[in-house]
Every structure is written in structure tokens, then in C-alpha cells.
N, CA, C and O of each residue as an XYZ file, in Angstrom:
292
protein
N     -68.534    -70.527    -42.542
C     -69.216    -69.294    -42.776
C     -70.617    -69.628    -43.278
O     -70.644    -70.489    -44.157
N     -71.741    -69.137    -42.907
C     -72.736    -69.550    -43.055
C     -73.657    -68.310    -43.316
O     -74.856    -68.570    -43.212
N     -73.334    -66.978    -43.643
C     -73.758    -65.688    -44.323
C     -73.079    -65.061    -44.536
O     -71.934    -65.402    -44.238
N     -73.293    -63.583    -45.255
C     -73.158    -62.542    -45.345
C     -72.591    -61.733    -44.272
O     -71.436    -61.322    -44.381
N     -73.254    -61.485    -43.310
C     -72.652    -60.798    -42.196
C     -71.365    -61.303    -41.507
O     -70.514    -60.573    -41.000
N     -71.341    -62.503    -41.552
C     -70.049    -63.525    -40.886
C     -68.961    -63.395    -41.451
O     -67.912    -63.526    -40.820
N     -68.995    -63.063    -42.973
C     -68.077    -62.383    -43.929
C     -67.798    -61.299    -43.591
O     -66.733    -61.262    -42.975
N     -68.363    -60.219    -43.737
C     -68.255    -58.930    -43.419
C     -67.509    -58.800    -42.337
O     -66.511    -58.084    -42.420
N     -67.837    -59.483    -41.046
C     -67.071    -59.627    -39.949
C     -65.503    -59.785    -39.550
O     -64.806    -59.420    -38.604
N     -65.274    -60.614    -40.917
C     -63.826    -61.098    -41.020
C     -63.254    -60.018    -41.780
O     -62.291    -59.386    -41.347
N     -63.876    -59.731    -43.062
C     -63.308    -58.879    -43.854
C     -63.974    -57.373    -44.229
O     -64.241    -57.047    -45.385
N     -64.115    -56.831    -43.486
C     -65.329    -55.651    -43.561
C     -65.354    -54.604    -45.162
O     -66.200    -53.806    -45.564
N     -63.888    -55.107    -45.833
C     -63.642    -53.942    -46.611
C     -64.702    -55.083    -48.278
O     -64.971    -54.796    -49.444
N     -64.885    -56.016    -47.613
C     -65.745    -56.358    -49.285
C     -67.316    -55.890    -49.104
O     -68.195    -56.244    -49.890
N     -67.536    -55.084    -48.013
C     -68.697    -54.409    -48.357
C     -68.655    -53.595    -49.178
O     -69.762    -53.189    -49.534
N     -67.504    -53.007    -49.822
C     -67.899    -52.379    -51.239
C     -67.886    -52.912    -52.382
O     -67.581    -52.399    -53.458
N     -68.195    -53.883    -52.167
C     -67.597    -55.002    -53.759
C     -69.065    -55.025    -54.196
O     -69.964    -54.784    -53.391
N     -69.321    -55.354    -55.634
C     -70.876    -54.780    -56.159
C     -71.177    -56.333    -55.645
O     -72.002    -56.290    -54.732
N     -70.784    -57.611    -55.934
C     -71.217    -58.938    -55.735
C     -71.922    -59.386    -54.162
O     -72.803    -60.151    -53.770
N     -70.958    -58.415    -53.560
C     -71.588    -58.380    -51.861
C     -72.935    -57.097    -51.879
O     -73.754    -57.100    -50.960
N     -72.983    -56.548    -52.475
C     -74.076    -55.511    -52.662
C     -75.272    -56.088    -53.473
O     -76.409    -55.619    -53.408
N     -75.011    -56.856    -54.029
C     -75.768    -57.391    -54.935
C     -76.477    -58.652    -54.294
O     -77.594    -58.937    -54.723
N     -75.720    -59.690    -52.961
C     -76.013    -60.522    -52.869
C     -75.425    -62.031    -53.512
O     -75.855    -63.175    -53.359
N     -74.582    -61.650    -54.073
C     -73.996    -62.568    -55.231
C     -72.562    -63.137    -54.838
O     -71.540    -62.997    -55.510
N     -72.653    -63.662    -53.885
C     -71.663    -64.419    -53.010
C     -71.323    -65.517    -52.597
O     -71.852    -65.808    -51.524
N     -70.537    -66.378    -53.078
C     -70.848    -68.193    -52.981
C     -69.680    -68.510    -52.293
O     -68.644    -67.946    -52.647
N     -69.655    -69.309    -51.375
C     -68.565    -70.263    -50.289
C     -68.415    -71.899    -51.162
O     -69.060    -72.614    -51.929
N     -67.670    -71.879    -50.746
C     -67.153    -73.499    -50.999
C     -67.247    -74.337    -49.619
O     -66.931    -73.835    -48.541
N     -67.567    -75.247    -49.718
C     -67.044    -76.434    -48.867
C     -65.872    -76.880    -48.451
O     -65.026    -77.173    -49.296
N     -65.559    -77.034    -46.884
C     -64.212    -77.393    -46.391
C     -63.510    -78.492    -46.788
O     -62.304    -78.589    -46.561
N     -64.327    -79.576    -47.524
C     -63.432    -80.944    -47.959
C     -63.001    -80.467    -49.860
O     -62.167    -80.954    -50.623
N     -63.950    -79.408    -50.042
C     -63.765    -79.466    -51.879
C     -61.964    -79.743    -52.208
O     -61.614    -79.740    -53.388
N     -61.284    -79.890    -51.500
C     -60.009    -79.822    -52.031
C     -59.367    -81.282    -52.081
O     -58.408    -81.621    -52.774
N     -60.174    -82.151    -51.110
C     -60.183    -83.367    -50.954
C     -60.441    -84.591    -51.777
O     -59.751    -85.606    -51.876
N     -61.171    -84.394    -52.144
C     -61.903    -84.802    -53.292
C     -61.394    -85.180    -55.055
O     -61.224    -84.274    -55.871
N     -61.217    -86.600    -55.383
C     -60.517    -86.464    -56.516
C     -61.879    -85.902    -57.567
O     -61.592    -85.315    -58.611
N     -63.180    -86.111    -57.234
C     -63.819    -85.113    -58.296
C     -63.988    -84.175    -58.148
O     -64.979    -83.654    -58.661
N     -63.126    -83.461    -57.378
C     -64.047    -82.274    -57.200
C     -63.819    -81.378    -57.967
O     -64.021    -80.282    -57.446
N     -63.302    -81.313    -59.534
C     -62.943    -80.335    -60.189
C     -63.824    -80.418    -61.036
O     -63.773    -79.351    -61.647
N     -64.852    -81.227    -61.582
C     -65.915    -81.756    -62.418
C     -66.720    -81.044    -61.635
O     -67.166    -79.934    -61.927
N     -66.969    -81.757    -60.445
C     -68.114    -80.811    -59.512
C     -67.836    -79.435    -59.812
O     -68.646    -78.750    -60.437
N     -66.513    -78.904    -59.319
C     -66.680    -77.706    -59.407
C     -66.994    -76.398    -60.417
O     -67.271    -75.218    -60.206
N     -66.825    -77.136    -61.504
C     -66.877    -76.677    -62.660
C     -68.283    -76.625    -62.928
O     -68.942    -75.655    -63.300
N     -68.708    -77.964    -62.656
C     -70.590    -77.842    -62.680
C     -71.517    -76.704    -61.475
O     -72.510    -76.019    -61.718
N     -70.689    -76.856    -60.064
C     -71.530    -75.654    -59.631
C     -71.490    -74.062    -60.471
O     -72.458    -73.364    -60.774
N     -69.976    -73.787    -60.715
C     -69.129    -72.778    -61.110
C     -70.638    -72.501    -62.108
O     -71.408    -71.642    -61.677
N     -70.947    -73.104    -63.179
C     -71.934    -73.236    -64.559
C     -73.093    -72.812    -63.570
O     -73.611    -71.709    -63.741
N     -73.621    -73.810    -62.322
C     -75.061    -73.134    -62.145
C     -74.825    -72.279    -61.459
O     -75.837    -71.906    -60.866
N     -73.611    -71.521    -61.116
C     -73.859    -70.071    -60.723
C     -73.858    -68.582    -61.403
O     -74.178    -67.401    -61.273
N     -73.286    -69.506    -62.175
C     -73.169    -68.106    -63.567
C     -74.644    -68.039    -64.112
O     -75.330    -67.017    -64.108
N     -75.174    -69.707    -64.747
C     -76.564    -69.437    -64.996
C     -77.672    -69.258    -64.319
O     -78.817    -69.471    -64.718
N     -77.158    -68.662    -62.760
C     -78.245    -68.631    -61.996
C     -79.128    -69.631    -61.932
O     -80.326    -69.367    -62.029
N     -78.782    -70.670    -61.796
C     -79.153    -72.123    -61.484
C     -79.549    -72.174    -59.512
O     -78.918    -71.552    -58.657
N     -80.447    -72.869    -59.330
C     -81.270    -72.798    -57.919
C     -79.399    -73.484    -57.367
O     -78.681    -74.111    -58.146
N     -79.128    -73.244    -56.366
C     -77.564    -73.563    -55.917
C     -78.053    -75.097    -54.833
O     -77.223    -75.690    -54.144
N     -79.211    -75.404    -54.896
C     -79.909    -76.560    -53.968
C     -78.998    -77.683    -54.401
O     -78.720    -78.579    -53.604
N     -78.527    -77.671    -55.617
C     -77.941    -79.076    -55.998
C     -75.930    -78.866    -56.559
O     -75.299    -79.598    -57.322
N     -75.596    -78.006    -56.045
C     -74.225    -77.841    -55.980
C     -74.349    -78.880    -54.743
O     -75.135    -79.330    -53.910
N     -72.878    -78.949    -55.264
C     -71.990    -79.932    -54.335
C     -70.740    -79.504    -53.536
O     -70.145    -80.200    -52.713
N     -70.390    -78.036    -53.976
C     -69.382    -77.381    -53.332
C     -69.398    -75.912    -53.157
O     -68.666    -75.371    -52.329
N     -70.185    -75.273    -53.890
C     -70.435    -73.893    -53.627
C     -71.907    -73.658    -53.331
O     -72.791    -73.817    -54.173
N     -72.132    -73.229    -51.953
C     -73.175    -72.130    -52.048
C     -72.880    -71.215    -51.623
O     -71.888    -70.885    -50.973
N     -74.279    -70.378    -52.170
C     -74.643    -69.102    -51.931
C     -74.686    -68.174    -50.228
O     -75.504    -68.713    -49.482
N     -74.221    -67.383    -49.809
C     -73.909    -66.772    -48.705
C     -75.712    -65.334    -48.315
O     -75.858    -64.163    -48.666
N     -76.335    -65.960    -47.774
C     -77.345    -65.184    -47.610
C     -76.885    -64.247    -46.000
O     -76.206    -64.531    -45.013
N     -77.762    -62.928    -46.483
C     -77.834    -61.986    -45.548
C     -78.566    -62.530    -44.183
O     -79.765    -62.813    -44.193
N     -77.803    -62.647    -43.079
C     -78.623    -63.087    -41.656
C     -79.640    -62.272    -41.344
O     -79.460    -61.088    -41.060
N     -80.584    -62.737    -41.366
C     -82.022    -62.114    -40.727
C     -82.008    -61.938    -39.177
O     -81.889    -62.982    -38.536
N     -82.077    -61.161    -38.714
C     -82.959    -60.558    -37.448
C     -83.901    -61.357    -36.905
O     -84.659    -61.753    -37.790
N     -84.224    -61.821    -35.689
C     -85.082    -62.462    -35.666
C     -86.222    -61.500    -34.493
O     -87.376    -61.655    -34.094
N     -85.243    -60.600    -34.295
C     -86.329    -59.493    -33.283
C     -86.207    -57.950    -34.323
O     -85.245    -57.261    -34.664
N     -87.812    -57.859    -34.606
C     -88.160    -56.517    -34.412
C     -87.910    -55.489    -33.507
O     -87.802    -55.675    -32.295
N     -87.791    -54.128    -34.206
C     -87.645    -53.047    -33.133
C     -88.479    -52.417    -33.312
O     -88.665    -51.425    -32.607
């Protein structure tokens, strides 16, 4: 999943959720379960998402942005 809309797609009913309204939506990574650290990691992205930390340096969660349009009407 690589946005917002791709979500919506699958699950249409979390368009009422304030976090999807808001923008405030984070994916995990397909190996995070793999991983014997990944509970350290996760705990550290978990922290820069609460503190609104830039998500550039997670290691297992990012952020789910709204797909842009690339044609005007």
C-alpha cells in the first residue's frame, strides 16, 4: 500500500475515521514481523509518530499520503 486512496479502496468504511481525515495514517513494512529487532524499532518509530517526528528515518512505519492527480481538469 503506498497511499491513502489504495486504503480507501480496500476498506472504504475508514473514511470516517478522524486519523484518515486528518491524514494521520502509518503502514508498516512487510518483513517488520521478521525481524528479531523489530520490536525496539518499532517502538522507536511508534515514539516518532506520536511526536510527530519527520517519519524519513523509521524503519517500519510510514506515513500513508493522499495520491495526487497528476492531470488537471
Amino acid at each position: 500500500m503506498k497511499n491513502l486512496n489504495e486504503l480507501l479502496d480496500k476498506c472504504p468504511v475508514l473514511a470516517d475515521f478522524r486519523a484518515v481525515k486528518d491524514g494521520n495514517v502509518f503502514c508498516t513494512t512487510n518483513d517488520m514481523y521478521q525481524q528479531s529487532m523489530s520490536i525496539g524499532y518499532m517502538i522507536d518509530d511508534m515514539h516518532s509518530m506520536i511526536t510527530g517526528a519527520p517519519d524519513s528515518g523509521m524503519k517500519y512505519l510510514f506515513k500513508l499520503n493522499r495520491k495526487i492527480n497528476s492531470t488537471k481538469r
